[in-house]
Each structure stands twice: as C-alpha cells, then as structure tokens.
PDB file with one MODEL, atoms N, CA, C and O in Angstrom:
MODEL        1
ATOM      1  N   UNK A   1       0.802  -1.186   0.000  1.00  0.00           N
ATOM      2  CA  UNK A   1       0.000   0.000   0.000  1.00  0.00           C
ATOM      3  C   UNK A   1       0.854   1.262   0.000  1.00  0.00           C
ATOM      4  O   UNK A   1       0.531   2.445   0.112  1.00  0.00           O
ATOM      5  N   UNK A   2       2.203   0.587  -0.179  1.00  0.00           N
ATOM      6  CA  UNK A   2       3.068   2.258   0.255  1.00  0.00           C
ATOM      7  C   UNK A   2       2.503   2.609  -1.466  1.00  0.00           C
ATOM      8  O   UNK A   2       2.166   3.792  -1.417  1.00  0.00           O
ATOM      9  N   UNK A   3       2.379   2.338  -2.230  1.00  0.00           N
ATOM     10  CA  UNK A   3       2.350   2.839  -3.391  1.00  0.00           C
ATOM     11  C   UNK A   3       1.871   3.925  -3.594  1.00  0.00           C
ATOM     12  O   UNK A   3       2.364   4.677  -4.435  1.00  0.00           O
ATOM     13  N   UNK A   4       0.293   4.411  -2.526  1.00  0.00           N
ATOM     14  CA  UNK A   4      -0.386   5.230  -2.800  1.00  0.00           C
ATOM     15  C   UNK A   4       0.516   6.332  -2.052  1.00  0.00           C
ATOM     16  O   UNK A   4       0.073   7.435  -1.731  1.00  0.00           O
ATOM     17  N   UNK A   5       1.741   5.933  -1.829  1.00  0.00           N
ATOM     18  CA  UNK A   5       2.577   7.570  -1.178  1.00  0.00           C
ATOM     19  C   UNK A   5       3.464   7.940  -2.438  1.00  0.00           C
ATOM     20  O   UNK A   5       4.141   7.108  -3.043  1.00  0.00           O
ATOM     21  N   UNK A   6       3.364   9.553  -2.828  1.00  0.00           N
ATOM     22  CA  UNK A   6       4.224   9.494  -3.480  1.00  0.00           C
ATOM     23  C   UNK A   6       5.282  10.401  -2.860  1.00  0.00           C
ATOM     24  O   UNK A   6       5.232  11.505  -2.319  1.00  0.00           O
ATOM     25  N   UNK A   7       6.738   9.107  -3.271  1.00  0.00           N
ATOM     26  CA  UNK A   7       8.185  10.160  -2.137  1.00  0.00           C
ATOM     27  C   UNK A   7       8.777  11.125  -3.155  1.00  0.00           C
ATOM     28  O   UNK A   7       9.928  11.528  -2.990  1.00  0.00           O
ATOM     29  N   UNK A   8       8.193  11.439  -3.994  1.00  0.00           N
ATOM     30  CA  UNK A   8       8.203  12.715  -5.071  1.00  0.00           C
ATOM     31  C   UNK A   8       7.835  13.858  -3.922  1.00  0.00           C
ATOM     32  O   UNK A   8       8.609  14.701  -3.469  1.00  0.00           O
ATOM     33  N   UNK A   9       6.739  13.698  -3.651  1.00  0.00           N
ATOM     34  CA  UNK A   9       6.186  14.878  -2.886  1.00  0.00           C
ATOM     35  C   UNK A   9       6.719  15.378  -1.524  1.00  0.00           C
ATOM     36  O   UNK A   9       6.309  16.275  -0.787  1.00  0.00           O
ATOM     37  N   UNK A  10       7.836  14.461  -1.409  1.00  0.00           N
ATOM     38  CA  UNK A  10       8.538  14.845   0.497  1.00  0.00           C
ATOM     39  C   UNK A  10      10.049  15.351  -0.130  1.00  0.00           C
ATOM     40  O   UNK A  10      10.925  15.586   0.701  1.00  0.00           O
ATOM     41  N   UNK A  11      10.336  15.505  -1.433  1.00  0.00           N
ATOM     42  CA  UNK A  11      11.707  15.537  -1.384  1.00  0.00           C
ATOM     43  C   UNK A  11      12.176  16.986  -1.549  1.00  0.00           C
ATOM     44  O   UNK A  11      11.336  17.692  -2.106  1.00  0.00           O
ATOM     45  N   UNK A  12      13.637  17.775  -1.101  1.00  0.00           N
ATOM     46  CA  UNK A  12      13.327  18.897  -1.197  1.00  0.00           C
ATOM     47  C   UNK A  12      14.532  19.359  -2.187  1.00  0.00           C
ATOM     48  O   UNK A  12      15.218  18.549  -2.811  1.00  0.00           O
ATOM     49  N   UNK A  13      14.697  20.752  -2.248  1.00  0.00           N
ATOM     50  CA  UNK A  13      15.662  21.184  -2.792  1.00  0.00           C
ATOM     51  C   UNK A  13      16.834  22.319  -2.210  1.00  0.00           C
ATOM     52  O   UNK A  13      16.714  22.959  -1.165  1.00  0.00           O
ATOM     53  N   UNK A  14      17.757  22.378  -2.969  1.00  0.00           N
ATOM     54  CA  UNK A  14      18.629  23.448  -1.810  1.00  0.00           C
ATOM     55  C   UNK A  14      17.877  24.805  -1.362  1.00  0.00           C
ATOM     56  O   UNK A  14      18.288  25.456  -0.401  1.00  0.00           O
ATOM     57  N   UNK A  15      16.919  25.133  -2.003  1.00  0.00           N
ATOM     58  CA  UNK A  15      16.559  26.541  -2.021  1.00  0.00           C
ATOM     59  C   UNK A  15      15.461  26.652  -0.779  1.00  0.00           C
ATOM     60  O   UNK A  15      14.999  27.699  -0.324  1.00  0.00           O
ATOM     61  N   UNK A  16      15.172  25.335  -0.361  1.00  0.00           N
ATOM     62  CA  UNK A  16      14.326  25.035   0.741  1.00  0.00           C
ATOM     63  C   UNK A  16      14.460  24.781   2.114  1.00  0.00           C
ATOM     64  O   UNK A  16      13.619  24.768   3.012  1.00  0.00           O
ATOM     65  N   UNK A  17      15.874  24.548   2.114  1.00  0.00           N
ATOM     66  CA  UNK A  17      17.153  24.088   3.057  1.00  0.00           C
ATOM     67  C   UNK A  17      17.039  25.145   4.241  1.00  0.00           C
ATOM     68  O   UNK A  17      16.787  24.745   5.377  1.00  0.00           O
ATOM     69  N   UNK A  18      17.210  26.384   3.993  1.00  0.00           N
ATOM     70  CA  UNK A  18      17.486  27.121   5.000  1.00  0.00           C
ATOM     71  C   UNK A  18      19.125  27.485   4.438  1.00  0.00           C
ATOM     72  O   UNK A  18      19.521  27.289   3.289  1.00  0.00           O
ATOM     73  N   UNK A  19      19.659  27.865   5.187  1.00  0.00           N
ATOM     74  CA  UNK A  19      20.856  28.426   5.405  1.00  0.00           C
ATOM     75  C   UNK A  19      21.970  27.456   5.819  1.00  0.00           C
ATOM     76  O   UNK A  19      21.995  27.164   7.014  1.00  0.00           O
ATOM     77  N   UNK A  20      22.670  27.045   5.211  1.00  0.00           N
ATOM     78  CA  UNK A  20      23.601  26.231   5.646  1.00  0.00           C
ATOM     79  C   UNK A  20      25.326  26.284   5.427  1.00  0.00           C
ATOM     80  O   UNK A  20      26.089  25.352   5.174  1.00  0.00           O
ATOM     81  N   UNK A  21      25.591  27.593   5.605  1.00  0.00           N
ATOM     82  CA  UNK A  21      26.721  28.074   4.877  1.00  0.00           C
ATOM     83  C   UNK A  21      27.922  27.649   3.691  1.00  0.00           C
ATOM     84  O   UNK A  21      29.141  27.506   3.587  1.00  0.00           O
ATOM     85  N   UNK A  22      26.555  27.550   2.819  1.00  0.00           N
ATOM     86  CA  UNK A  22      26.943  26.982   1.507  1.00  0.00           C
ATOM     87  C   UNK A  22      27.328  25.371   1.606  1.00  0.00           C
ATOM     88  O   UNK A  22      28.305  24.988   0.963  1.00  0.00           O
ATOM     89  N   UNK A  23      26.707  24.590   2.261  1.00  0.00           N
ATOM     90  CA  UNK A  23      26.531  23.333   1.904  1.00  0.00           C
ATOM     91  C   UNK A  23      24.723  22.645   2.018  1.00  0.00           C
ATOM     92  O   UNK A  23      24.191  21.627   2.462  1.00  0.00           O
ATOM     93  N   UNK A  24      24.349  23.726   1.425  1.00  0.00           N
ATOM     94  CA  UNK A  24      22.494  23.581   1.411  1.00  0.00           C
ATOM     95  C   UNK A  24      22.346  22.614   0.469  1.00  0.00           C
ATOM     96  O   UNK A  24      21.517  21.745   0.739  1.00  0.00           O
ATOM     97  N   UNK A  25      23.142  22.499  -0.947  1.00  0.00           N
ATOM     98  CA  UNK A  25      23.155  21.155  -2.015  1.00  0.00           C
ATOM     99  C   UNK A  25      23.181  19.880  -1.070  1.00  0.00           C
ATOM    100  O   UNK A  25      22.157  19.197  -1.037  1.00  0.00           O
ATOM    101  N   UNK A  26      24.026  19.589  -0.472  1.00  0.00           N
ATOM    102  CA  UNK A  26      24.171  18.774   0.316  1.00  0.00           C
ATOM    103  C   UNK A  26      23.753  18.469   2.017  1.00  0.00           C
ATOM    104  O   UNK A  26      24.221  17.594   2.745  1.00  0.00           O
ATOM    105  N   UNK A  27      23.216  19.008   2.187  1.00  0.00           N
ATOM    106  CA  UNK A  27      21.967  19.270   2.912  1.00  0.00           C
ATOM    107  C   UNK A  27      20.382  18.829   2.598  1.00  0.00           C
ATOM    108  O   UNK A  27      19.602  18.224   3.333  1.00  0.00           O
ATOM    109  N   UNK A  28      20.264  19.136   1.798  1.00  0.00           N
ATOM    110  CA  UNK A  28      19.201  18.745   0.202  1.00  0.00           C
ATOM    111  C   UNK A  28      19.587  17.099  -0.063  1.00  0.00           C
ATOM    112  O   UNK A  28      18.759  16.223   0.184  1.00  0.00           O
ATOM    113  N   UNK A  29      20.680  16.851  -0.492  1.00  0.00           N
ATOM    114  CA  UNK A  29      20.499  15.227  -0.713  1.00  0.00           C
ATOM    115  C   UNK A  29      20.802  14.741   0.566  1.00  0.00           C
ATOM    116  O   UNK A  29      20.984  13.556   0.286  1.00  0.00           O
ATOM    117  N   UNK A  30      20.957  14.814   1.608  1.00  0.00           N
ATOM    118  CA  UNK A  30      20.931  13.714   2.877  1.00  0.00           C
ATOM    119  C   UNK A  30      19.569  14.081   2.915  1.00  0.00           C
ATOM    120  O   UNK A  30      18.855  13.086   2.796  1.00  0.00           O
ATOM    121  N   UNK A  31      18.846  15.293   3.054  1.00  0.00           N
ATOM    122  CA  UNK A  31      17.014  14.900   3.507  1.00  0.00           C
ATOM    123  C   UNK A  31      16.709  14.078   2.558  1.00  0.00           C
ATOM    124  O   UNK A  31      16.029  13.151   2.999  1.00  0.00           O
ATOM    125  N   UNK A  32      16.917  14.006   1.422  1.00  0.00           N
ATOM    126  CA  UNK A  32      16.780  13.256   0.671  1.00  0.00           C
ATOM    127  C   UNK A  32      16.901  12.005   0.089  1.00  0.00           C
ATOM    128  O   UNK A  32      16.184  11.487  -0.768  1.00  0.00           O
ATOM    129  N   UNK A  33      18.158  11.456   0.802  1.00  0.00           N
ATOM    130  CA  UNK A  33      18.386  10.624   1.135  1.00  0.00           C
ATOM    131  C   UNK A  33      17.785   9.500   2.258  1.00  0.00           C
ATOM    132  O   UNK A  33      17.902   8.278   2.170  1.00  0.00           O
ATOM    133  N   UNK A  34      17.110  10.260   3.334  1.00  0.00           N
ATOM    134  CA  UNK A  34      16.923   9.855   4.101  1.00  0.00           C
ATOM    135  C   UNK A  34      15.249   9.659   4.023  1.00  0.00           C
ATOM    136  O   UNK A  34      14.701   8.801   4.714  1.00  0.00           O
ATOM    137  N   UNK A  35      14.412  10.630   3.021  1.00  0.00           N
ATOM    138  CA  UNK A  35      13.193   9.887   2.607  1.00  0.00           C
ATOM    139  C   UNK A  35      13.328   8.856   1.858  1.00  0.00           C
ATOM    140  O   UNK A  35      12.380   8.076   1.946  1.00  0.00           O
ATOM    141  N   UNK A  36      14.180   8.542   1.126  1.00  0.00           N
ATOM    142  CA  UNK A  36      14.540   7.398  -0.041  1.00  0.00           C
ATOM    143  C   UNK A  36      14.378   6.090   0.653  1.00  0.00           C
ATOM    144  O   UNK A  36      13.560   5.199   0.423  1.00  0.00           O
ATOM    145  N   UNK A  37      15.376   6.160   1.600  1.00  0.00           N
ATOM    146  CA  UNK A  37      15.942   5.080   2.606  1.00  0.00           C
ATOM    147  C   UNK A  37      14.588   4.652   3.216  1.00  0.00           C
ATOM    148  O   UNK A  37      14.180   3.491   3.188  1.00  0.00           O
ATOM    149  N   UNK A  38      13.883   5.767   3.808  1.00  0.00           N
ATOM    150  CA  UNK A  38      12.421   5.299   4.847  1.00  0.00           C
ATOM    151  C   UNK A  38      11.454   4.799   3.848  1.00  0.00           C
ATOM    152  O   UNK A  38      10.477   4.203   4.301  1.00  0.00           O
ATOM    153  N   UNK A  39      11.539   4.917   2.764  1.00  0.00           N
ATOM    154  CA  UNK A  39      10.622   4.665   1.754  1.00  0.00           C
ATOM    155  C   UNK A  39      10.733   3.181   0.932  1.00  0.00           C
ATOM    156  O   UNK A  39       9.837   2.440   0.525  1.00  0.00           O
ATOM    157  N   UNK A  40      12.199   3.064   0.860  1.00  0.00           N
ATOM    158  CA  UNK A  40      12.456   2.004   0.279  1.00  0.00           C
ATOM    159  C   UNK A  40      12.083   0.712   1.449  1.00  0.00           C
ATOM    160  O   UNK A  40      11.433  -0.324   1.304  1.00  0.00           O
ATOM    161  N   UNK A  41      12.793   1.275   2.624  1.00  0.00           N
ATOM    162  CA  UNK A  41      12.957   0.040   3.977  1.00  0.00           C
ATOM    163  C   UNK A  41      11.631  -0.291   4.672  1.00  0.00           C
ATOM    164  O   UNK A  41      11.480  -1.136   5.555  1.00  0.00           O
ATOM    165  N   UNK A  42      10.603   0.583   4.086  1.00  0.00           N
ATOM    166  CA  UNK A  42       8.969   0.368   4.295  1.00  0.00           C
ATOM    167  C   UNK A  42       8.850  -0.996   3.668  1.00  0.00           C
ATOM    168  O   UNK A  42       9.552  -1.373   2.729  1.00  0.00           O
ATOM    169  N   UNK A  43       7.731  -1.845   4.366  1.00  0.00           N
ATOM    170  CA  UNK A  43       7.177  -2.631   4.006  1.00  0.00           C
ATOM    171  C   UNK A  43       6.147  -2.694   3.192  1.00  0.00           C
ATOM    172  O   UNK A  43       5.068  -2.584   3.775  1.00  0.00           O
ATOM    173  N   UNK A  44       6.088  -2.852   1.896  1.00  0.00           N
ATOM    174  CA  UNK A  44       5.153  -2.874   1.006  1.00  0.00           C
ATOM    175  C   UNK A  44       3.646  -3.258   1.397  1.00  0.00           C
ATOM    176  O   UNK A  44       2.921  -3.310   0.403  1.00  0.00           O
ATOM    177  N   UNK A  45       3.189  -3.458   2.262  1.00  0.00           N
ATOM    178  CA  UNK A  45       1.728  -3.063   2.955  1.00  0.00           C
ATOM    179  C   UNK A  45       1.661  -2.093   4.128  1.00  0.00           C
ATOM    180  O   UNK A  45       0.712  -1.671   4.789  1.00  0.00           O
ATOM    181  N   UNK A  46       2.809  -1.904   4.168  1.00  0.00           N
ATOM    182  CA  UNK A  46       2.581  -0.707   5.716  1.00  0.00           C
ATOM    183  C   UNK A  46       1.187   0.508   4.778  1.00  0.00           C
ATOM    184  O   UNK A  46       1.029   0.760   3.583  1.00  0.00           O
ATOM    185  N   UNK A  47       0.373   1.015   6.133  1.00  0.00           N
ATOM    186  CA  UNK A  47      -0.445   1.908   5.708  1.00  0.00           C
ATOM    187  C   UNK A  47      -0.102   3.326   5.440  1.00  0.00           C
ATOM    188  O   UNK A  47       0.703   3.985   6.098  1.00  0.00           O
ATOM    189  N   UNK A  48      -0.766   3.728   4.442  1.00  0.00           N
ATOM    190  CA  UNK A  48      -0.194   4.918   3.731  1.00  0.00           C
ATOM    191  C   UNK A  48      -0.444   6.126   4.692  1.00  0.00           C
ATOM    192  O   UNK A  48      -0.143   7.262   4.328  1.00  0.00           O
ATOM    193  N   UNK A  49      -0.886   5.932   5.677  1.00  0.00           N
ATOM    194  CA  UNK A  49      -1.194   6.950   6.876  1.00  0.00           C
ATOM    195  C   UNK A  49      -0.024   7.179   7.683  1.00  0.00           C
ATOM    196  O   UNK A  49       0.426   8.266   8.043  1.00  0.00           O
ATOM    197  N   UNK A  50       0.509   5.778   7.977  1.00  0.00           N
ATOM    198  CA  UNK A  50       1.685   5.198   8.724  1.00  0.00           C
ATOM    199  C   UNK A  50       2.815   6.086   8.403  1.00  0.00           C
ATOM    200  O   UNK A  50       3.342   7.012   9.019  1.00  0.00           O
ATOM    201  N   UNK A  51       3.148   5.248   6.661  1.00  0.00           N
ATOM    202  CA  UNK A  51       4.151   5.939   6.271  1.00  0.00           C
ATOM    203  C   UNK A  51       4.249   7.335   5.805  1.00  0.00           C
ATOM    204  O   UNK A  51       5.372   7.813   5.645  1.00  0.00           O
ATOM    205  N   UNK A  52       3.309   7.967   5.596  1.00  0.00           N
ATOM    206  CA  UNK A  52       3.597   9.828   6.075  1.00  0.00           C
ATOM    207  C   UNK A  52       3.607   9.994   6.938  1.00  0.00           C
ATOM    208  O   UNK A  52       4.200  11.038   7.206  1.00  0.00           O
ATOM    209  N   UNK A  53       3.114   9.343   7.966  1.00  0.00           N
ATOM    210  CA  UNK A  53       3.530  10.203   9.755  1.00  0.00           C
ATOM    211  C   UNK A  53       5.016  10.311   9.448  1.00  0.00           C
ATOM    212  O   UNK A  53       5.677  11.343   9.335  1.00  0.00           O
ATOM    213  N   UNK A  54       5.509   8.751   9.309  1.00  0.00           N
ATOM    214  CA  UNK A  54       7.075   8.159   9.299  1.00  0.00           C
ATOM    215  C   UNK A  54       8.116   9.344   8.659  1.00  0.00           C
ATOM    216  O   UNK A  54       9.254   9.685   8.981  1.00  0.00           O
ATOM    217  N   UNK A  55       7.017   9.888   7.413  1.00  0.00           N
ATOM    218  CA  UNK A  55       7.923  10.720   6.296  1.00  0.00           C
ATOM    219  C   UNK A  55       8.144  12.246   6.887  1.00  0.00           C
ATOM    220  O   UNK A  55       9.079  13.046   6.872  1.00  0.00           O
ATOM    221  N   UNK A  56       6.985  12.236   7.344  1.00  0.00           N
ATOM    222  CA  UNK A  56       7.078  13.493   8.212  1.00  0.00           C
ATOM    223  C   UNK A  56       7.816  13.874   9.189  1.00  0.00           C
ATOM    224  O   UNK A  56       8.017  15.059   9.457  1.00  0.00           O
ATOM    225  N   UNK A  57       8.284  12.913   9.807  1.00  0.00           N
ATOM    226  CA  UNK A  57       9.115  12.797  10.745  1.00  0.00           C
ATOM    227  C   UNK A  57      10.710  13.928  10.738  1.00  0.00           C
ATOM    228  O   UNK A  57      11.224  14.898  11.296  1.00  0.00           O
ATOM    229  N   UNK A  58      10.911  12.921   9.672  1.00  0.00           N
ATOM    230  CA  UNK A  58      11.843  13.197   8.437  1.00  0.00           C
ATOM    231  C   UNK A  58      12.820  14.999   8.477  1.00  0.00           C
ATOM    232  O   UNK A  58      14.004  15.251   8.699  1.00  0.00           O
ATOM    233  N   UNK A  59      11.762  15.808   8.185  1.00  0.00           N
ATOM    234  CA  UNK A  59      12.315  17.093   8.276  1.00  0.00           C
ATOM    235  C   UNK A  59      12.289  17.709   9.702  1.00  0.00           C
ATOM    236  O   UNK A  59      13.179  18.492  10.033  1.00  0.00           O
ATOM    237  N   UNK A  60      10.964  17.262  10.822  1.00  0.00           N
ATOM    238  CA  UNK A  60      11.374  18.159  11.826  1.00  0.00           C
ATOM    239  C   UNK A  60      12.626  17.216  12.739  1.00  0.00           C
ATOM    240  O   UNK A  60      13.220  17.742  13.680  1.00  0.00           O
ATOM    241  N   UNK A  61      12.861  16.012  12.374  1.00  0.00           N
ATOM    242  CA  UNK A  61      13.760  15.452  13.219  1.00  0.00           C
ATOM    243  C   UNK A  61      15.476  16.298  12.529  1.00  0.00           C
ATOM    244  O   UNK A  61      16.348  16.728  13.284  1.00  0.00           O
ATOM    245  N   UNK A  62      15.548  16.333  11.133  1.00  0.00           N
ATOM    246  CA  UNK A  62      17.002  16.338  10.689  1.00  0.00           C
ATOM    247  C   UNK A  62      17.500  17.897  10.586  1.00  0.00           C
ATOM    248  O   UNK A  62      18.562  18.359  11.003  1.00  0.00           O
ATOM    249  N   UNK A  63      16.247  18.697   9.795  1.00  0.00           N
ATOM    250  CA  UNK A  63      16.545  19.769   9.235  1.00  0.00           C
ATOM    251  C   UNK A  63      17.358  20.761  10.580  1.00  0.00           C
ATOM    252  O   UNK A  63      17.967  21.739  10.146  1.00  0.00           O
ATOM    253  N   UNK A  64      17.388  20.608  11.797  1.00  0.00           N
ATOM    254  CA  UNK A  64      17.227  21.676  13.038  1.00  0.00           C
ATOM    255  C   UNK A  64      18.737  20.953  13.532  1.00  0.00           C
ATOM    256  O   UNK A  64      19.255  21.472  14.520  1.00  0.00           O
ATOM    257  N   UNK A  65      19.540  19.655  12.821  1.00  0.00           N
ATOM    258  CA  UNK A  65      20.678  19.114  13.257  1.00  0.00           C
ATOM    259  C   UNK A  65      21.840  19.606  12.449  1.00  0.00           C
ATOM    260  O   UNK A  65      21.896  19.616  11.220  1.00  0.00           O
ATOM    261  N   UNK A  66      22.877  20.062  13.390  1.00  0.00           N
ATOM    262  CA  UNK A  66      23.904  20.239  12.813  1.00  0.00           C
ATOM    263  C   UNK A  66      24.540  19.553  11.963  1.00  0.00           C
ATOM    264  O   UNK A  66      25.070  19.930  10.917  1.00  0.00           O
ATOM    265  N   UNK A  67      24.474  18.291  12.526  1.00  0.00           N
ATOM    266  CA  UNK A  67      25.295  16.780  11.736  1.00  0.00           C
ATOM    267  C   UNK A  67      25.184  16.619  10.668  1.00  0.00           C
ATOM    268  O   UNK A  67      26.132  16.062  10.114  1.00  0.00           O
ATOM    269  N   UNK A  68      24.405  16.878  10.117  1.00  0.00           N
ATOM    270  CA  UNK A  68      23.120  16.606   8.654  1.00  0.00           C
ATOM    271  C   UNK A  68      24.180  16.382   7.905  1.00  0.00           C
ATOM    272  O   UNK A  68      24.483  15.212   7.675  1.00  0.00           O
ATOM    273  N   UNK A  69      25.139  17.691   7.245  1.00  0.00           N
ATOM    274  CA  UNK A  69      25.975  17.410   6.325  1.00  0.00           C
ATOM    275  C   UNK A  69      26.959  15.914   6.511  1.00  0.00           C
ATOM    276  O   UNK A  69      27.301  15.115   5.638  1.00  0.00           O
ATOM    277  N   UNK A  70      27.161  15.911   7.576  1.00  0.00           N
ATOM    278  CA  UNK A  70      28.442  14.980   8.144  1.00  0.00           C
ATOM    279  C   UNK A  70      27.745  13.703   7.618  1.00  0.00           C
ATOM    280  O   UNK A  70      28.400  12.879   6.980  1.00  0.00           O
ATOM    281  N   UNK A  71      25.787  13.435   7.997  1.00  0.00           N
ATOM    282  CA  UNK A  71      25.867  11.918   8.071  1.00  0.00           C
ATOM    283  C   UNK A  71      26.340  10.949   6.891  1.00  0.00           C
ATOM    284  O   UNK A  71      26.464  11.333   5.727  1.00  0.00           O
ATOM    285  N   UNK A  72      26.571   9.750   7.295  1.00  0.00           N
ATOM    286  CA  UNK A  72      26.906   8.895   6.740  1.00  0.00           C
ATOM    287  C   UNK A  72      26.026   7.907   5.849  1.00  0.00           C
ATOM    288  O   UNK A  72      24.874   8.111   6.231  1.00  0.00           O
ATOM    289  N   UNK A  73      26.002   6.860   4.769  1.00  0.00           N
ATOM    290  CA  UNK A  73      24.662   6.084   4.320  1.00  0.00           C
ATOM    291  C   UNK A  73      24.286   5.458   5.747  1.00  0.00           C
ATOM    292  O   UNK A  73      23.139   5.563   6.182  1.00  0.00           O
ATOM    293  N   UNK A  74      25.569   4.630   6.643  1.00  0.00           N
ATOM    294  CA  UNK A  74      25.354   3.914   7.411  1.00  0.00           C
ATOM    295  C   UNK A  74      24.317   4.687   8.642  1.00  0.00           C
ATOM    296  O   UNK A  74      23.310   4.105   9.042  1.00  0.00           O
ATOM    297  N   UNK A  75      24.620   5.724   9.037  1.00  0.00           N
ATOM    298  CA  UNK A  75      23.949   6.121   9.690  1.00  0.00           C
ATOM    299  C   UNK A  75      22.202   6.644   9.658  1.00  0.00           C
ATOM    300  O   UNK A  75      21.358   6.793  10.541  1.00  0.00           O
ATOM    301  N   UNK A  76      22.200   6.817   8.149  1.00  0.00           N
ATOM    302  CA  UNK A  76      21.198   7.223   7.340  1.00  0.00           C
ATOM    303  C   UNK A  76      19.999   5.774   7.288  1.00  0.00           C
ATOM    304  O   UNK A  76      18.771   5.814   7.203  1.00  0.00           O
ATOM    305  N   UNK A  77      20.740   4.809   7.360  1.00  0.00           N
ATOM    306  CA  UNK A  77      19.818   3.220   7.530  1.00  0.00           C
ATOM    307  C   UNK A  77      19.426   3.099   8.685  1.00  0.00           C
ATOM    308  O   UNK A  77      18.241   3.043   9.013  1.00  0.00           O
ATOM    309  N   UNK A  78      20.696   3.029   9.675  1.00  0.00           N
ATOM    310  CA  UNK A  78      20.115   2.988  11.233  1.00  0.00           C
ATOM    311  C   UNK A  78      19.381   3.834  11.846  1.00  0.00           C
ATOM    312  O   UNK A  78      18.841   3.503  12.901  1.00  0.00           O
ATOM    313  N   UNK A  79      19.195   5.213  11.260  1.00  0.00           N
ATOM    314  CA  UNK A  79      18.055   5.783  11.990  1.00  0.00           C
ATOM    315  C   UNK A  79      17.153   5.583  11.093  1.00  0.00           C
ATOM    316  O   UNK A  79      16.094   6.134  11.392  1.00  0.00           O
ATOM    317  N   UNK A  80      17.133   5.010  10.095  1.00  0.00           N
ATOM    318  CA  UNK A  80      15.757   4.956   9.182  1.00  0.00           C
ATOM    319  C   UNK A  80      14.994   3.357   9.911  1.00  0.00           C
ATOM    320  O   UNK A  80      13.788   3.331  10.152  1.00  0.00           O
ATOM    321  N   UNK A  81      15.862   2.178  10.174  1.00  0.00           N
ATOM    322  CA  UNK A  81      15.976   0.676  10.797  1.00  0.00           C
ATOM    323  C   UNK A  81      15.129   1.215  12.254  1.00  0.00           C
ATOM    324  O   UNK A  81      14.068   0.633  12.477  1.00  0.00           O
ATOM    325  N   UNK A  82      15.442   1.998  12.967  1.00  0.00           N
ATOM    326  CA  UNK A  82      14.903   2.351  14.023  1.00  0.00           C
ATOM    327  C   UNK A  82      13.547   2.690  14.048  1.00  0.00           C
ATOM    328  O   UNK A  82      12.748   2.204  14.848  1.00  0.00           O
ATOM    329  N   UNK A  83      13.244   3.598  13.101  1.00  0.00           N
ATOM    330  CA  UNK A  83      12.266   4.554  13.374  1.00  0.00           C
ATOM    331  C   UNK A  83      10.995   3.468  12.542  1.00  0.00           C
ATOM    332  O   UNK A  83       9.799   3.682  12.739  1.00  0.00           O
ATOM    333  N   UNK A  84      11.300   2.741  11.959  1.00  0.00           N
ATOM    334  CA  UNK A  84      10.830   1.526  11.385  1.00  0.00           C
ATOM    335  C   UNK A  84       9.825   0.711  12.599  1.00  0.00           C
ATOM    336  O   UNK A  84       8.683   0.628  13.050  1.00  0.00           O
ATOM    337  N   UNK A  85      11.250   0.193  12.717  1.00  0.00           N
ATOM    338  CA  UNK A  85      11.225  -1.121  14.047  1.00  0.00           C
ATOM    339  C   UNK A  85       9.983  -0.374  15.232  1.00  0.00           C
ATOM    340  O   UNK A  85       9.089  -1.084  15.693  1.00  0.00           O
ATOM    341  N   UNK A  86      10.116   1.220  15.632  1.00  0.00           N
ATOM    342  CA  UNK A  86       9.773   1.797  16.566  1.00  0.00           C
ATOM    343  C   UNK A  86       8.801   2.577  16.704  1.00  0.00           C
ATOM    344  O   UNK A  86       8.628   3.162  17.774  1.00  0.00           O
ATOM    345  N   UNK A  87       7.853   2.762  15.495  1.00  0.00           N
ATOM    346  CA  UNK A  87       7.345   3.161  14.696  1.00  0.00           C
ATOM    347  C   UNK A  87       5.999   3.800  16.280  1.00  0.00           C
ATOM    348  O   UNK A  87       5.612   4.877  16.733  1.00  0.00           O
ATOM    349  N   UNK A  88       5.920   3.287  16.376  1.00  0.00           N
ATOM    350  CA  UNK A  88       4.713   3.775  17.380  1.00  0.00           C
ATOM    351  C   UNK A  88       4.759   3.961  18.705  1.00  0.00           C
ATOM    352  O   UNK A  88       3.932   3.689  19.575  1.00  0.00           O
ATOM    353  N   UNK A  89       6.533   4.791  18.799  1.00  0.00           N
ATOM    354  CA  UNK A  89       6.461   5.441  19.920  1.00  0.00           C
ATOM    355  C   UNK A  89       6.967   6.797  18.975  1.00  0.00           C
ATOM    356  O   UNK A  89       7.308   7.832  19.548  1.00  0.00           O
ATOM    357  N   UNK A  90       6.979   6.697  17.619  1.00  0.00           N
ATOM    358  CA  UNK A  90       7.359   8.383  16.704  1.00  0.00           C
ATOM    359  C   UNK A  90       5.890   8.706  16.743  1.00  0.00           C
ATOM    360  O   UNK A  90       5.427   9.594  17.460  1.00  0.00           O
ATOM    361  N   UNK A  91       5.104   7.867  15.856  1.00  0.00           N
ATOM    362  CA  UNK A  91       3.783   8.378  15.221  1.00  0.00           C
ATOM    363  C   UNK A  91       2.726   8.203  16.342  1.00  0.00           C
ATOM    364  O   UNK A  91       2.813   7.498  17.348  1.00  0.00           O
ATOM    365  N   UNK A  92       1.720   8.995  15.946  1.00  0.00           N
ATOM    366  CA  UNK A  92       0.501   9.229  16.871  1.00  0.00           C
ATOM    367  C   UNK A  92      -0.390   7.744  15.664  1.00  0.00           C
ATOM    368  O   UNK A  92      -0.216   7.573  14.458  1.00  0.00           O
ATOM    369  N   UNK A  93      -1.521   6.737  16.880  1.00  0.00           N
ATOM    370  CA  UNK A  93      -1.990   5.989  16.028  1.00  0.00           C
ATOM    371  C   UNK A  93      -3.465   6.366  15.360  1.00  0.00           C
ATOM    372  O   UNK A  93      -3.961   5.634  14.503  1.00  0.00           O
TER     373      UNK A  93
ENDMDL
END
C-alpha cells in the first residue's frame, strides 16, 4: 500500500534548506536521502497513513541538526531501521 505515497512529494531542494553556509546542495540530498531510505525500507503493505507520519518525521527530526551534512549512508539506515522497528512510539496511532 506504500504505493499510494508518493516520495516525489517529500523531497526537497537546496533553495528550501534554510541556510547552511553553503553546503544547502548537500543538505538537500541527505534529507533526501533519508526519505529514499524510509521509503524504500517500508514494508510494502505498511499503511499509507503510517508511512507519512514516518515521512514526516523526516524534516522536523534532521533539518534543526547540525550533523546533517556529516551523516553517513550507514547512519542514514540505522536511523531509518529504528524509526521503522519503533514506529509507534514516533507516530501518533
């Protein structure tokens, strides 16, 4: 059912970023990255309600972190593996 989400619609661009003293491009592909990852590592029946809470998550958890530029893929799975696994202590049911 993830189908009926489209991760077209969560992804952003540098100009949306905020301020990041000139590493907003890259800023832009880790959020981006990191809807990809939650999207892909979804379970193909999770509910499409589910997975936008999940997606939503997404920008108020990363955008407000310094790290952002720094993270890693690896790190980019394990908090995506988490928030998965944990799903309903992020989202309201």
């Amino acid at each position: 059912m993830k189908e009926f989400v489209v991760i077209h619609d969560y992804l952003v661009s540098e100009a949306v970023v905020g301020d990041w003293e000139g590493q907003e491009e890259l800023v832009a592909e880790r959020i981006n990255e990191i809807y990809h990852t939650l999207y892909d590592m979804a379970e193909e029946d999770i509910e499409p309600e589910q997975l936008i809470a999940i997606l939503e998550l997404v920008w108020e958890t990363w955008i407000p972190q310094e790290a952002l530029p720094e993270l890693e893929m690896d790190d980019i799975y394990d908090w995506c593996r988490h928030v998965l696994e944990n799903r309903d202590q992020f989202i309201q049911q």
